[in-house]
N, C-alpha and C positions, 0 to 999 in steps of 0.2 A: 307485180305488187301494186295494191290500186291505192289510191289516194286515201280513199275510205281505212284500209287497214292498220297506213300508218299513223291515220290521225285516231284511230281506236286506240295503238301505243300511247298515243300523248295524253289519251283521256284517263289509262289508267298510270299515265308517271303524276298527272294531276292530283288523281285520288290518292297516289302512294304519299308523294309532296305533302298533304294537307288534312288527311285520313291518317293521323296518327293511334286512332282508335278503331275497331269494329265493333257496336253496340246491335244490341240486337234490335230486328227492323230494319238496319243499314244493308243491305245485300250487294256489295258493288258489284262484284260479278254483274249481277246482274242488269246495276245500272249501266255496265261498260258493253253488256251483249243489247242490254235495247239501245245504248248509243248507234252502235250498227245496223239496226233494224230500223230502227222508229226514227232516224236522223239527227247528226251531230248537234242542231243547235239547243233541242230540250235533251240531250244525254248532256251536253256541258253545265248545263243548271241546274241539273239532278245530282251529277257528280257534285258541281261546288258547295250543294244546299246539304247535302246531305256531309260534305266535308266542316263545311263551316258549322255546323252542330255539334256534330261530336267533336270540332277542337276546342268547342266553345265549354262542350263539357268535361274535357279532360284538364282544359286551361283552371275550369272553377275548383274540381278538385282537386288542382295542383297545389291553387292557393290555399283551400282549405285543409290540405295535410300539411302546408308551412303553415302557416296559424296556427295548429295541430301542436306543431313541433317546435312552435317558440321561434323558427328561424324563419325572416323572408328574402327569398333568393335576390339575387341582384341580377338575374339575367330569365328573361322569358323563358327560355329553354328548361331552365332547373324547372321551373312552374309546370311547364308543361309532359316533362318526364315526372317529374311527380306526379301529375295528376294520372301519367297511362299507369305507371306504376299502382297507383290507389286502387285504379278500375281494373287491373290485373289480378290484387288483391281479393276483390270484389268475384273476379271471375268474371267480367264482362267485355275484358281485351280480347280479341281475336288475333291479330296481327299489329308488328311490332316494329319498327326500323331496328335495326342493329349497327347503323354505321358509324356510328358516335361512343359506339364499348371499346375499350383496349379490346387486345385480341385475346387476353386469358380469355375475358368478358366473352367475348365473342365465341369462344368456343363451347366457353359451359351453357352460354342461351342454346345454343345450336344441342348440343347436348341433353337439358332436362328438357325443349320445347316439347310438345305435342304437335305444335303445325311445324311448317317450313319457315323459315325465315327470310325475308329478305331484304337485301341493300340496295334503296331504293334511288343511289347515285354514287356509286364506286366505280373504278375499276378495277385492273391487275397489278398489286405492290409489285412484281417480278419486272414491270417495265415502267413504272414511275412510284418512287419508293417515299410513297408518303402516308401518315396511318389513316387517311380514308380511306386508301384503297384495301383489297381483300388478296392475305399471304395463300399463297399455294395451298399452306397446308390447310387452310380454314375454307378455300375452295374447294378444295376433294370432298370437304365436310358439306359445304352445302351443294354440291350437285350427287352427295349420298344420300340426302335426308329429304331433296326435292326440292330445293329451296332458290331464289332467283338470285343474279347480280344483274341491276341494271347498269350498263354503262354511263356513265357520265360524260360531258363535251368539256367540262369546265380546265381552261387552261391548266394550272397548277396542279391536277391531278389527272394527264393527258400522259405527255414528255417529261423527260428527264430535265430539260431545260426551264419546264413549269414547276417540276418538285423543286426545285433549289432556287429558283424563286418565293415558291412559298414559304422555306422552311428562312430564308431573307425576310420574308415580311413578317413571319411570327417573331425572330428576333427582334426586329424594327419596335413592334407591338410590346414586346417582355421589355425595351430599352425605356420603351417611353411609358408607359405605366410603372415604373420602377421610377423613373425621372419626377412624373407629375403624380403620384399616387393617390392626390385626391380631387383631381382635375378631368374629370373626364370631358368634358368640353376641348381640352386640350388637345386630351391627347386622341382623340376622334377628326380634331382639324389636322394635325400633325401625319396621321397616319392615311388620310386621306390625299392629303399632299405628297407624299410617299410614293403614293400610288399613281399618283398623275405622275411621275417621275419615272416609274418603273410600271409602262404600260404589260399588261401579260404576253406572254408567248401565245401567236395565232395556231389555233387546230386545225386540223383538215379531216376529216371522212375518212383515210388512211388508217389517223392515227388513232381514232377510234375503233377502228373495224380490226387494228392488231389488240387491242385489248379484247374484241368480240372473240378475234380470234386463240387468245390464249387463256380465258375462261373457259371455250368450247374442250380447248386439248385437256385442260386440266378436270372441269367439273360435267363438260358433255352439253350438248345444244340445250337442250331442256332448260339448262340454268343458266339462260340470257334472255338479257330484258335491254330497252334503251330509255335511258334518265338523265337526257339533256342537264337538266336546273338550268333553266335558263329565268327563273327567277330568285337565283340565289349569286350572280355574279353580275359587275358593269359590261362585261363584254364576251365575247366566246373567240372574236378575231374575224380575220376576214373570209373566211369561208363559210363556218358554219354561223351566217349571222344572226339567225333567230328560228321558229319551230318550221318555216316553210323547206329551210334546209336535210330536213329529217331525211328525202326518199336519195340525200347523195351520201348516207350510212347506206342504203339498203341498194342502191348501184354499185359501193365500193363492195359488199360483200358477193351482189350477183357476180363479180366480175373475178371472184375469188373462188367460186364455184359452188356456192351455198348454193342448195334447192326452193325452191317454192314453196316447199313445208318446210326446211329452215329458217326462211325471212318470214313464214308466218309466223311462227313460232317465235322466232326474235321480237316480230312487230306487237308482240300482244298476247299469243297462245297460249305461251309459257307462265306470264302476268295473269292470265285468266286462270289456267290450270290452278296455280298458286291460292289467290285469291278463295276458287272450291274448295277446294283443299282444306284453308284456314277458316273460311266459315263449317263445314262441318265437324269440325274441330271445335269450335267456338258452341257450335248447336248442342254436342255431345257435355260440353265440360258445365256447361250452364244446369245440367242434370246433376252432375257428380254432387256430392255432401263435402264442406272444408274437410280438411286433413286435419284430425286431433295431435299429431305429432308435434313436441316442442323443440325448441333451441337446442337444450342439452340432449335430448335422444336425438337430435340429427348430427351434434357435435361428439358425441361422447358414445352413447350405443344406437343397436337399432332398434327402432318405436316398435310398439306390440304390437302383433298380426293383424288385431282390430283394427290398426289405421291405417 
């Protein structure tokens, strides 16, 4: 496994990270196969440049569908899922995180999508039972439909010891925003401190490569991807301490007896396949005419053959 292939994985957990949109013009596949060719350092500023645009324009029509609607969110996140949502609307979404749906959610995206889906930092609820992670049964669904999990390194959604951690600090959070309700200066020093108090539980390579590993038995090699976030947490622990750590995921799996075309496939293969996938999907639907069908004939009957 060469150094090259693992850091092509990071370049596409990058674009999944930060590429919450696919607009047309944006091809990451493609920016992630000239990453490999033409050299990581203009594939990383191709990826960023082209990520940092389309968040920029999913961010603006986020705001401008809460304007829209009278209400403005109190958390970047609502902004920004409105805005995919708008451009989904629009018919200009290609590819979507799903790891932030409840799982009905989760199932019905998986369900009406046209592309694959994927989670682009989960791992197996079966072995750390927190709802970032992906149930069994929504796993058989996306390694039916094509779709990716990348694994995640982040503590609290690793081990068992991390999930009750977490599900500790979400209490913590509901205690002290219940306490200060309109304090958030507060309750941000508070929870902070918390944390310094309750440093996370350290991951290993191991504990990763069991969730590679129970992804694989449930939804099939095809449907693993690896998605550190390692800019989404203060720490990952003493082993996996930051992206140079990536090729001891892909020693704990050689040593498991994965093949060559499995760790390629884990490192990136699978994430490209995907990514085709969803852009031709994305080229097709940019054709199609909206759906005349309304509220009530999707709730009540079915719409006329015309639509």
């Amino acid at each position: 496994m060469s150094a090259t292939a693992i850091d092509s994985s990071y370049v596409a957990y990058l674009t999944f990270t930060f590429v919450l949109v696919v607009t047309p013009g944006s091809t990451t596949a493609v920016v992630v196969r000239n990453t490999l060719e033409g050299g990581r350092r203009a594939g990383y500023w191709t990826a960023l440049g082209a990520a940092a645009a389309n968040s920029c324009i999913a961010i603006a029509c986020g705001i401008g569908l809460s304007m829209l609607l009278g209400a403005w969110p109190q958390s970047l996140d609502v902004i920004h899922y409105a805005g995919a949502a708008f451009l989904a609307w629009l018919g200009a979404t290609s590819l979507y995180r799903a790891l932030r749906l409840p799982d009905g959610g989760i199932k019905l995206t998986i369900d009406v999508s046209d592309a694959p889906v994927v989670f682009s930092h989960s791992g197996a609820r079966a072995l750390a039972d927190v709802p970032r992670n992906v149930p069994d049964d929504v796993l058989e669904a996306v390694g039916r439909t094509g779709g990716v999990v990348m694994a995640t390194f982040v503590p609290w959604f690793v081990t068992n010891e991390g999930a009750e951690q977490s599900r500790a600090w979400w209490a913590e959070l509901h205690r002290l925003r219940e306490a200060h309700p309109d304090d958030r200066g507060t309750v941000t020093r508070e929870i902070e401190e918390w944390e310094r108090q309750h440093p996370p539980a350290s991951v290993a390579a191991a504990d990763v490569a069991d969730h590679i590993d129970h992804i694989r038995a449930i939804a099939g090699i095809e449907a693993i991807g690896v998605g550190g976030d390692y800019d989404g947490v203060p720490t990952m622990g003493d082993e996996l301490v930051d992206v140079s750590a990536y090729p001891l995921i892909f020693e704990e799996l050689r040593a498991r007896r994965y093949s060559d075309d499995d760790l390629r496939a884990v490192a990136g293969g699978n994430v490209l396949r995907l990514m085709r996938a969803t852009e031709a999907v994305a080229d097709r639907l940019r054709s199609r005419p909206p759906s005349t069908a309304t509220i009530g004939w999707l709730d009540e009957t079915p719409p006329p053959a015309s639509s």
